[in-house]
mmCIF file of the N, C-alpha and C atoms, coordinates in Angstrom:
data_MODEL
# 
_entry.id   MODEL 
# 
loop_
_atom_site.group_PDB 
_atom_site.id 
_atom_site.type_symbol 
_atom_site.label_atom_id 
_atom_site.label_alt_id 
_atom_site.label_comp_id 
_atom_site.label_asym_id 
_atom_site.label_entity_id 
_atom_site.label_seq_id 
_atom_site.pdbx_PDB_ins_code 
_atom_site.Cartn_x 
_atom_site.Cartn_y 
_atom_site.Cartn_z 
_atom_site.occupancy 
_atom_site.B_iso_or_equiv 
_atom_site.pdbx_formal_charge 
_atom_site.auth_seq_id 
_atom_site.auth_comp_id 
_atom_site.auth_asym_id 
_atom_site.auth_atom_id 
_atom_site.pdbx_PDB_model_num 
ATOM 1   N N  . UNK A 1 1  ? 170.874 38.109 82.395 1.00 0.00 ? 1  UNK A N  1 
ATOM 2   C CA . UNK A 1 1  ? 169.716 37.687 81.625 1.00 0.00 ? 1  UNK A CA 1 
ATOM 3   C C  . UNK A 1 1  ? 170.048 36.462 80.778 1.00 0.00 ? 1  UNK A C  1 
ATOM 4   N N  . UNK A 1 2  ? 169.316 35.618 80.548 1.00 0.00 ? 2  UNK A N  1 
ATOM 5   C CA . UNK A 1 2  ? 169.280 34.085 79.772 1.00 0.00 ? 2  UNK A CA 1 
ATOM 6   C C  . UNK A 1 2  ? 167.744 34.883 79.266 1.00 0.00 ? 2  UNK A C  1 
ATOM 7   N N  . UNK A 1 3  ? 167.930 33.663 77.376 1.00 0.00 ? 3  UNK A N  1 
ATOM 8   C CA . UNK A 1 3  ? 167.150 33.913 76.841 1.00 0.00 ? 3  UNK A CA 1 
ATOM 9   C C  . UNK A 1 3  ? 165.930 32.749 77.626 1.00 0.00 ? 3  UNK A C  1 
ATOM 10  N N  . UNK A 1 4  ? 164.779 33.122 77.534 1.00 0.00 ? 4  UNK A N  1 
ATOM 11  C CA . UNK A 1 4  ? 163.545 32.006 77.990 1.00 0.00 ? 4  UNK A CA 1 
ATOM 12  C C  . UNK A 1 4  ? 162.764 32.002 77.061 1.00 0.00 ? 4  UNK A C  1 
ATOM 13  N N  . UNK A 1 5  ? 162.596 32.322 75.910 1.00 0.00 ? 5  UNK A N  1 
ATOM 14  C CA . UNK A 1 5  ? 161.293 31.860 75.175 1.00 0.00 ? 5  UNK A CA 1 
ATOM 15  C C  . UNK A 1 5  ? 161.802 32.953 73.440 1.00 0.00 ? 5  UNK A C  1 
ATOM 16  N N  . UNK A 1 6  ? 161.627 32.120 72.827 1.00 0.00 ? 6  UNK A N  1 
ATOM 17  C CA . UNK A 1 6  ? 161.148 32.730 71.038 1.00 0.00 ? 6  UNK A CA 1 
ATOM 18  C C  . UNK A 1 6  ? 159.810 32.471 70.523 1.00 0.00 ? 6  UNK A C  1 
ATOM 19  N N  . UNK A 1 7  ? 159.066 33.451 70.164 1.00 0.00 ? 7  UNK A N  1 
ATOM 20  C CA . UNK A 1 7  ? 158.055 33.768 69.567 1.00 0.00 ? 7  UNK A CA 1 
ATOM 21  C C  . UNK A 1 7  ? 158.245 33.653 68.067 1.00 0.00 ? 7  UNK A C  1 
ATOM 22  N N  . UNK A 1 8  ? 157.546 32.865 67.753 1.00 0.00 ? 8  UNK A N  1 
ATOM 23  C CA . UNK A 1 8  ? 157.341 32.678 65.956 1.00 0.00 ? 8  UNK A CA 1 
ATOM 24  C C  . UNK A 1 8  ? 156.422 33.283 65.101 1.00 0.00 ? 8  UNK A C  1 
ATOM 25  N N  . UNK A 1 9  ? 156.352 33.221 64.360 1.00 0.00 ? 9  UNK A N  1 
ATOM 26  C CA . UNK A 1 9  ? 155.072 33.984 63.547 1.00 0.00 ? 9  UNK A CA 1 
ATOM 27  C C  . UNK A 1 9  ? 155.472 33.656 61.584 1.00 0.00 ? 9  UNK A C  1 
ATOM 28  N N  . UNK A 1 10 ? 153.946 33.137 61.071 1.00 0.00 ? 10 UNK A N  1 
ATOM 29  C CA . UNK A 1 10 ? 153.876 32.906 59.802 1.00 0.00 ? 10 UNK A CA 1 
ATOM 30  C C  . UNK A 1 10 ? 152.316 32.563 59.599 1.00 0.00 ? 10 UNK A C  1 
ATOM 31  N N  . UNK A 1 11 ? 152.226 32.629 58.343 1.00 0.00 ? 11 UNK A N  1 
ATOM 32  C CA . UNK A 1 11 ? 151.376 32.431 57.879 1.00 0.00 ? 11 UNK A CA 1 
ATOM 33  C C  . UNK A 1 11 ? 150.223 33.011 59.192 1.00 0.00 ? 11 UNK A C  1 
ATOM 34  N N  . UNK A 1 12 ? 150.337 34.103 59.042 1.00 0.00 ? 12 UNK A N  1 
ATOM 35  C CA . UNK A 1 12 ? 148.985 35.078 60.035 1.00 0.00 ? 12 UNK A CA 1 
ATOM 36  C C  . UNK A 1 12 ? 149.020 34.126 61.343 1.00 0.00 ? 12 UNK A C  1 
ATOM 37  N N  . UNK A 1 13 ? 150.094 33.788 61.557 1.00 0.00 ? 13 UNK A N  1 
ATOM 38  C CA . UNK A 1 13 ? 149.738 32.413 62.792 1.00 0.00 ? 13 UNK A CA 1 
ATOM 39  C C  . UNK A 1 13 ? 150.779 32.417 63.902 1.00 0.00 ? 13 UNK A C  1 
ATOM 40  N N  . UNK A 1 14 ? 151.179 32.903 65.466 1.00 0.00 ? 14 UNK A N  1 
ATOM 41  C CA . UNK A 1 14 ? 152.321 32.440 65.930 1.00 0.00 ? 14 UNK A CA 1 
ATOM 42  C C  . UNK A 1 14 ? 152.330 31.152 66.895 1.00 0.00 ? 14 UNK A C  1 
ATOM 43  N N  . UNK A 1 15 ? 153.715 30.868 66.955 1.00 0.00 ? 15 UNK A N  1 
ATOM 44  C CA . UNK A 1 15 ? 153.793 30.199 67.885 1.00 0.00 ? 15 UNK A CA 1 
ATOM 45  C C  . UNK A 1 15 ? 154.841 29.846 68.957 1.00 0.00 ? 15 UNK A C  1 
ATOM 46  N N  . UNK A 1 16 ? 154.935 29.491 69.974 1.00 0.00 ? 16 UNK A N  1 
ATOM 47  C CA . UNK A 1 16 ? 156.245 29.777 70.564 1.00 0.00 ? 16 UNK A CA 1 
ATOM 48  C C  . UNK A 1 16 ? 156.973 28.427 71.375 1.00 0.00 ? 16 UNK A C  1 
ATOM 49  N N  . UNK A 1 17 ? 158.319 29.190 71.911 1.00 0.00 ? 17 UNK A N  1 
ATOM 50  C CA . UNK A 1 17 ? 159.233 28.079 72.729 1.00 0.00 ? 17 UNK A CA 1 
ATOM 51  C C  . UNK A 1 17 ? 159.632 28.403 74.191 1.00 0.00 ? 17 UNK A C  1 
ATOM 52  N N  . UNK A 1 18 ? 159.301 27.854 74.697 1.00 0.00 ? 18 UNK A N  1 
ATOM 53  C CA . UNK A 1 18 ? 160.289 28.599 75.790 1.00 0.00 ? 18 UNK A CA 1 
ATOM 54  C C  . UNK A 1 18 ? 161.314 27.515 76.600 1.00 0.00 ? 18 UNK A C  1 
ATOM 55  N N  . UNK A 1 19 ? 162.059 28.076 77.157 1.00 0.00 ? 19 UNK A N  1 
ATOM 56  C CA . UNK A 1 19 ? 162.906 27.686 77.909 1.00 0.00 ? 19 UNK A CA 1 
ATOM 57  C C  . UNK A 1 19 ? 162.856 27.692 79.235 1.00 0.00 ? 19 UNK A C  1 
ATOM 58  N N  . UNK A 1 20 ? 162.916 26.609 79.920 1.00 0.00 ? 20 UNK A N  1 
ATOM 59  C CA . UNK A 1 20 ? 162.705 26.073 81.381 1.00 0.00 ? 20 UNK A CA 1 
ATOM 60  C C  . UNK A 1 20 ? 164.141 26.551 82.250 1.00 0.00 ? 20 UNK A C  1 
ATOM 61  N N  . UNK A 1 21 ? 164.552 27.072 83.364 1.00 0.00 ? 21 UNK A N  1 
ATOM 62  C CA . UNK A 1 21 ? 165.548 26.993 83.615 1.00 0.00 ? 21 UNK A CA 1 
ATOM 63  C C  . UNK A 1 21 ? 166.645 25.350 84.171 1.00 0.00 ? 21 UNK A C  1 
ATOM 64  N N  . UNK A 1 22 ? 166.189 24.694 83.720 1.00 0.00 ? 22 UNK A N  1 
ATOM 65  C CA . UNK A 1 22 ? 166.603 23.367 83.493 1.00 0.00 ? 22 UNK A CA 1 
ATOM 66  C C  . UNK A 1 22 ? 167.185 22.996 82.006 1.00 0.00 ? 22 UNK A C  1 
ATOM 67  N N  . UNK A 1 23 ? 167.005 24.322 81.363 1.00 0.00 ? 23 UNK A N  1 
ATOM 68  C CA . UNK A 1 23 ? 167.688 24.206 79.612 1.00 0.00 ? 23 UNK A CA 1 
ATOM 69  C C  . UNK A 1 23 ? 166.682 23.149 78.899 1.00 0.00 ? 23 UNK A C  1 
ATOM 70  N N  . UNK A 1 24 ? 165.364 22.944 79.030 1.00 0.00 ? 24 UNK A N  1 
ATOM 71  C CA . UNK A 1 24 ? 164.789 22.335 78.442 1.00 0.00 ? 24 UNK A CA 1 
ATOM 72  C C  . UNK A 1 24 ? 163.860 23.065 77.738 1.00 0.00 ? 24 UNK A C  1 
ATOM 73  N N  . UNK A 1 25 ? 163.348 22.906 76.366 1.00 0.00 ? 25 UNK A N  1 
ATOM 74  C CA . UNK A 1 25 ? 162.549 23.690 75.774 1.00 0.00 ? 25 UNK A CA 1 
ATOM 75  C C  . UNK A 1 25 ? 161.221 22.681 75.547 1.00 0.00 ? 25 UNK A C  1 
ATOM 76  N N  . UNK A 1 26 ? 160.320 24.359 75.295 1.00 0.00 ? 26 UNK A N  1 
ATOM 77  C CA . UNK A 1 26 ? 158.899 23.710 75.552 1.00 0.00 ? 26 UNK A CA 1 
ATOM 78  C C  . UNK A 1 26 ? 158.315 24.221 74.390 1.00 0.00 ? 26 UNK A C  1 
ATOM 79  N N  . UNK A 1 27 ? 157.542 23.589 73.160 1.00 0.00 ? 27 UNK A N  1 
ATOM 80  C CA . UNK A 1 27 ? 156.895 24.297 72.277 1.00 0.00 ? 27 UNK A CA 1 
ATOM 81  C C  . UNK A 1 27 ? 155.033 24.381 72.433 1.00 0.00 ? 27 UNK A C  1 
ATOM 82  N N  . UNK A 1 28 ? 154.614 25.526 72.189 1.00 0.00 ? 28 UNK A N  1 
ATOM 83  C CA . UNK A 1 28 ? 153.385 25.505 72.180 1.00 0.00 ? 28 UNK A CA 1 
ATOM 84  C C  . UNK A 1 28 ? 152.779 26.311 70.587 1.00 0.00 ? 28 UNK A C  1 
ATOM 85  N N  . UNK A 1 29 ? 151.863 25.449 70.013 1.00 0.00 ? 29 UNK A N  1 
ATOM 86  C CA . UNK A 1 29 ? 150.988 26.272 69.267 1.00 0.00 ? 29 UNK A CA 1 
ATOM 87  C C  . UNK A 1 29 ? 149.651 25.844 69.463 1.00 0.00 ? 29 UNK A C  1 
ATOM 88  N N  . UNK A 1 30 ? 149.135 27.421 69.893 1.00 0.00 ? 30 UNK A N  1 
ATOM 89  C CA . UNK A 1 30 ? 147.868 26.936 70.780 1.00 0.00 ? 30 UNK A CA 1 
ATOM 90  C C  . UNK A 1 30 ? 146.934 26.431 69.652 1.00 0.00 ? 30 UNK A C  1 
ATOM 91  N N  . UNK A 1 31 ? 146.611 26.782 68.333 1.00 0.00 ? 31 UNK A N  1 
ATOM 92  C CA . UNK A 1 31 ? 145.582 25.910 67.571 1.00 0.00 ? 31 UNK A CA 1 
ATOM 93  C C  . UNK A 1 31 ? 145.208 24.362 67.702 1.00 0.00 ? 31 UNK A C  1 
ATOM 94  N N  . UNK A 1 32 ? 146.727 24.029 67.734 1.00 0.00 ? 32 UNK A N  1 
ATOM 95  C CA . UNK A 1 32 ? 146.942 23.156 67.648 1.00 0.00 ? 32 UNK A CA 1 
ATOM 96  C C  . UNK A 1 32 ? 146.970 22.015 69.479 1.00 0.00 ? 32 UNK A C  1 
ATOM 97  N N  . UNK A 1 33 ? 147.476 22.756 70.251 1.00 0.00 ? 33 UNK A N  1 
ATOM 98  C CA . UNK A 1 33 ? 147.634 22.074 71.698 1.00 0.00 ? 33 UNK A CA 1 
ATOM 99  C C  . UNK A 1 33 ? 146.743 22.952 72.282 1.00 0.00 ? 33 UNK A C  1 
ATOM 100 N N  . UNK A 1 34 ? 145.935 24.097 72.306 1.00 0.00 ? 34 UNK A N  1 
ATOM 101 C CA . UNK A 1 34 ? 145.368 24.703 72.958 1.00 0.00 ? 34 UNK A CA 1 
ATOM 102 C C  . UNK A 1 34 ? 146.877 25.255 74.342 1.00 0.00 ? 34 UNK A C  1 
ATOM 103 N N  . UNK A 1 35 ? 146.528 25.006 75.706 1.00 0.00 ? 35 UNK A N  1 
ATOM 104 C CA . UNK A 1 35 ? 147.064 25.768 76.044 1.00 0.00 ? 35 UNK A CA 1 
ATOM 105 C C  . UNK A 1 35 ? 148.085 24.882 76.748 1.00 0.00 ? 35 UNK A C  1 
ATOM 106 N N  . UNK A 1 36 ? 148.407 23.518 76.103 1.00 0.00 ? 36 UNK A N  1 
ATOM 107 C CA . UNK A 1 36 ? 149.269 22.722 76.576 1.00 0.00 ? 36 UNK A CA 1 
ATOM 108 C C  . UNK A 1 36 ? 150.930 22.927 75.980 1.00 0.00 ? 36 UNK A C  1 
ATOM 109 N N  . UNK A 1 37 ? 151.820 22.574 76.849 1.00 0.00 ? 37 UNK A N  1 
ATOM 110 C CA . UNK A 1 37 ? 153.009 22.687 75.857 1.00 0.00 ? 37 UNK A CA 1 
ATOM 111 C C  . UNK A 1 37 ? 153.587 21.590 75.933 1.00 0.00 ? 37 UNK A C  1 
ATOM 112 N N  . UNK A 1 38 ? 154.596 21.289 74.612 1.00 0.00 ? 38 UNK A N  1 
ATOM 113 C CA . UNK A 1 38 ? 154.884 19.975 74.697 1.00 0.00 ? 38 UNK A CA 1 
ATOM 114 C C  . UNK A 1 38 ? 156.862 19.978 74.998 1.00 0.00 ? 38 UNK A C  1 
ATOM 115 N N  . UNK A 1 39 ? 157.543 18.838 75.472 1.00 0.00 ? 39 UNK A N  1 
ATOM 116 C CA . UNK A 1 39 ? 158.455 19.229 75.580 1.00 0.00 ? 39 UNK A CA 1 
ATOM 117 C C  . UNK A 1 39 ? 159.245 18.690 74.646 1.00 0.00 ? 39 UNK A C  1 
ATOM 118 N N  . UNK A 1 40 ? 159.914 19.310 74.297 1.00 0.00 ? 40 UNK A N  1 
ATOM 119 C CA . UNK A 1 40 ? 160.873 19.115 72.762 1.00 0.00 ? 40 UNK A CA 1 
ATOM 120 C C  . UNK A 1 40 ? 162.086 18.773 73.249 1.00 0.00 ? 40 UNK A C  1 
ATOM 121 N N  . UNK A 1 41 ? 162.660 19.026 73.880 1.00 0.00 ? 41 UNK A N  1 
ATOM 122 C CA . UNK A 1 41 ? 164.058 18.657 74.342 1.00 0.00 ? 41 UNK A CA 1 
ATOM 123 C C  . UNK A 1 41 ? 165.551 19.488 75.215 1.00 0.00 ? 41 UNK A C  1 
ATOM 124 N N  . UNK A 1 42 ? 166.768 18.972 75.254 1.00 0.00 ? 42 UNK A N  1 
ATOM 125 C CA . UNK A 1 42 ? 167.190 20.012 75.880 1.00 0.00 ? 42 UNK A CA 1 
ATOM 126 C C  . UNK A 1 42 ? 167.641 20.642 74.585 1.00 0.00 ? 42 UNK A C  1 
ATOM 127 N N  . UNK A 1 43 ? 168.042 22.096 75.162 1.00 0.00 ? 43 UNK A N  1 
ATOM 128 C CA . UNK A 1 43 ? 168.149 23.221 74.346 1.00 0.00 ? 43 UNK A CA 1 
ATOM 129 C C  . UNK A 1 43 ? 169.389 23.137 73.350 1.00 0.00 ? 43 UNK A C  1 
ATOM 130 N N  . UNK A 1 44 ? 170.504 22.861 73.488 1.00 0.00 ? 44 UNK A N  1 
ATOM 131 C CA . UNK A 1 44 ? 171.346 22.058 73.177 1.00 0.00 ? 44 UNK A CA 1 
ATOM 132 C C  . UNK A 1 44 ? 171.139 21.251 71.930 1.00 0.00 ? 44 UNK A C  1 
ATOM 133 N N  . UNK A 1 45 ? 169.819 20.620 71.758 1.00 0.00 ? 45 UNK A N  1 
ATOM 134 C CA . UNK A 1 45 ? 169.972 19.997 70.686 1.00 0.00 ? 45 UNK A CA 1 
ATOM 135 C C  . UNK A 1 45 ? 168.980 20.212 69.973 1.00 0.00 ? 45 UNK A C  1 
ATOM 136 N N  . UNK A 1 46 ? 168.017 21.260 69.826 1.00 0.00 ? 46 UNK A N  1 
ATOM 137 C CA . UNK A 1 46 ? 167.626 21.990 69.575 1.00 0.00 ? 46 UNK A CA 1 
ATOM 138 C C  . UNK A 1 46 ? 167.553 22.971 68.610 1.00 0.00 ? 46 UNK A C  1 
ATOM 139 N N  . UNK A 1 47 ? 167.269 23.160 67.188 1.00 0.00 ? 47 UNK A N  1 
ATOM 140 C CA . UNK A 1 47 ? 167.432 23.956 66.253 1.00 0.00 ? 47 UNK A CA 1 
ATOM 141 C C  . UNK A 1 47 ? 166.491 25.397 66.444 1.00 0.00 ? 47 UNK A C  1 
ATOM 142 N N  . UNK A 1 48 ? 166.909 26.269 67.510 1.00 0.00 ? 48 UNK A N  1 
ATOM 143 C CA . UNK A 1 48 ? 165.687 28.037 67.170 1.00 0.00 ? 48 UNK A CA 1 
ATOM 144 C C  . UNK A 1 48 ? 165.611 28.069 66.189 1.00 0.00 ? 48 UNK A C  1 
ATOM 145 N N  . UNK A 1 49 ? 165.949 28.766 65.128 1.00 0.00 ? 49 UNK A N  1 
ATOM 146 C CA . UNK A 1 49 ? 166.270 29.484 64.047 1.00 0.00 ? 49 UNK A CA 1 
ATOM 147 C C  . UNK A 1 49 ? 164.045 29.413 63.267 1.00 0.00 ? 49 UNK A C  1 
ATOM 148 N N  . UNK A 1 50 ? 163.699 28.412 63.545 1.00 0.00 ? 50 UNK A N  1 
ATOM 149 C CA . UNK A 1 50 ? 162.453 28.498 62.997 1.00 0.00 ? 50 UNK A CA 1 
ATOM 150 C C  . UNK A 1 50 ? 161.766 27.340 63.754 1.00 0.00 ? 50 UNK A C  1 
ATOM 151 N N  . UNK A 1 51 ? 160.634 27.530 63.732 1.00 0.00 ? 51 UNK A N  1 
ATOM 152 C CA . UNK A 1 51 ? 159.773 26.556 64.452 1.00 0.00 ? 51 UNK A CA 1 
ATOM 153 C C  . UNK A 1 51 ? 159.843 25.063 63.850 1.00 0.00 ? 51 UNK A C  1 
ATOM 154 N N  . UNK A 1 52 ? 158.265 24.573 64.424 1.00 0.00 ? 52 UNK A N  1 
ATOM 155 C CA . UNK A 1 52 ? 158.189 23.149 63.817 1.00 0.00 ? 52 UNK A CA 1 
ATOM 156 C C  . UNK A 1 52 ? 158.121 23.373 62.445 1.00 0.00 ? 52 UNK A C  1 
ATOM 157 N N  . UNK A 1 53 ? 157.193 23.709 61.915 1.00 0.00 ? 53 UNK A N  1 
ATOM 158 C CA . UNK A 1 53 ? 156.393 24.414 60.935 1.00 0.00 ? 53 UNK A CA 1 
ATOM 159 C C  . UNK A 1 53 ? 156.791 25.598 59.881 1.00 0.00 ? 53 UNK A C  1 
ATOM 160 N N  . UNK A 1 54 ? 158.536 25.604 60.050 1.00 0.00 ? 54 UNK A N  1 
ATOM 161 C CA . UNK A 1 54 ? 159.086 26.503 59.591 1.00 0.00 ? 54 UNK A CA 1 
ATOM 162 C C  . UNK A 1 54 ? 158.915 28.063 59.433 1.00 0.00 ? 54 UNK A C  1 
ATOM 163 N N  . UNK A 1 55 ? 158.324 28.406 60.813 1.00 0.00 ? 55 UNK A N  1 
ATOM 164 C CA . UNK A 1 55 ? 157.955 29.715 60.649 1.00 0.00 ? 55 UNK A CA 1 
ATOM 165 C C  . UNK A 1 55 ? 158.986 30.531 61.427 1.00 0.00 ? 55 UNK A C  1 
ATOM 166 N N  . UNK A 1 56 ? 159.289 31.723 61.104 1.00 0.00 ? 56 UNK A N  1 
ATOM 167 C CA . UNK A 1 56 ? 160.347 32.965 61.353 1.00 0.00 ? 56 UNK A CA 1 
ATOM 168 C C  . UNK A 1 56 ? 160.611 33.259 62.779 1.00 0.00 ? 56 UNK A C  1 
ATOM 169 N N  . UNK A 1 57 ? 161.815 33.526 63.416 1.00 0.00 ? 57 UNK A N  1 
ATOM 170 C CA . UNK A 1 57 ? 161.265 33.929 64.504 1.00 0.00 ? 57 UNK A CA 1 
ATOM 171 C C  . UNK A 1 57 ? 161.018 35.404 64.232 1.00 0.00 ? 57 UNK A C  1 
ATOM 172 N N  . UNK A 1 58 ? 160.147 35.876 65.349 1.00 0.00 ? 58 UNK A N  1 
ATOM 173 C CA . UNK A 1 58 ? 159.520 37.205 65.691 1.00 0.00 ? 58 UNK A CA 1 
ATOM 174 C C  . UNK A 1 58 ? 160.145 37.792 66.736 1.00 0.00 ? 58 UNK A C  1 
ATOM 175 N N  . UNK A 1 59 ? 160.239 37.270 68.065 1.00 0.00 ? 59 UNK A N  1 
ATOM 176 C CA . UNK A 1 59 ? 160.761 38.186 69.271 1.00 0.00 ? 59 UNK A CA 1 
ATOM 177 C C  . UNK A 1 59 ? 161.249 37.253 69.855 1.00 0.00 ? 59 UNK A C  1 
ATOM 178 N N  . UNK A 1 60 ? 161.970 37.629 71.031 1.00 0.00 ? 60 UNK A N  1 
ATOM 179 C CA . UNK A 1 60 ? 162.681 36.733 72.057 1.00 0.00 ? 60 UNK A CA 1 
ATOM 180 C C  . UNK A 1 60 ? 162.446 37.241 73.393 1.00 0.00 ? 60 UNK A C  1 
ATOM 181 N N  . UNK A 1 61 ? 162.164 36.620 74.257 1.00 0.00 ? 61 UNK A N  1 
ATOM 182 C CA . UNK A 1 61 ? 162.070 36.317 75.421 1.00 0.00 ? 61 UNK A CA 1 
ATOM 183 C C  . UNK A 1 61 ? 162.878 36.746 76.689 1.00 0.00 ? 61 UNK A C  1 
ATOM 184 N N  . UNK A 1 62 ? 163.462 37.419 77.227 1.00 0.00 ? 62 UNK A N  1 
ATOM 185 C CA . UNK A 1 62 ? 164.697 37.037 77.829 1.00 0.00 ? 62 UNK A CA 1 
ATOM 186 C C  . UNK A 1 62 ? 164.058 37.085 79.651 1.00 0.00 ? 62 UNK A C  1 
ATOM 187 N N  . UNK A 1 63 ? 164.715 36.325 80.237 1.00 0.00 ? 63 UNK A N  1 
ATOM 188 C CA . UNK A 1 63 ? 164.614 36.480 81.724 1.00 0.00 ? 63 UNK A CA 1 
ATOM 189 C C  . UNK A 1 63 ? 165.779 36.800 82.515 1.00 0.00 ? 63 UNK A C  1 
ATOM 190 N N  . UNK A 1 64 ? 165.551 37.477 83.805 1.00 0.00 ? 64 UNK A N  1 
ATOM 191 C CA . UNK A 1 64 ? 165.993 36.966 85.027 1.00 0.00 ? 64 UNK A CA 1 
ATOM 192 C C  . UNK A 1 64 ? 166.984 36.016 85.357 1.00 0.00 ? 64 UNK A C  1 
# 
């Protein structure tokens, strides 16, 4: 299993990341992009620990 995606959550609001198996991460908050995601970079350089928006993570993802 590899992790694929962290789920955020704050302010009554989540939002998430996931991970491409190419190690590239993808952020989406749908208020904001609706149901587009944008790509943030490789994972690697990459800070999880909290979103854009400084919100907590909530759950993690894992795949296959």
């Amino acid at each position: 299993y590899r992790l694929g995606g962290i789920i955020y959550f704050g302010e009554r609001h989540y939002t998430a990341r996931f991970i491409d198996s190419n190690l590239n991460v993808w952020y989406n908050d749908g208020i904001v992009l609706g149901r587009r995601a944008v790509l943030e970079g490789r994972l690697a350089d990459i800070d999880l620990t909290t979103d854009r928006a400084g919100k907590s993570r909530d759950q993690f993802i894992y795949v296959r």
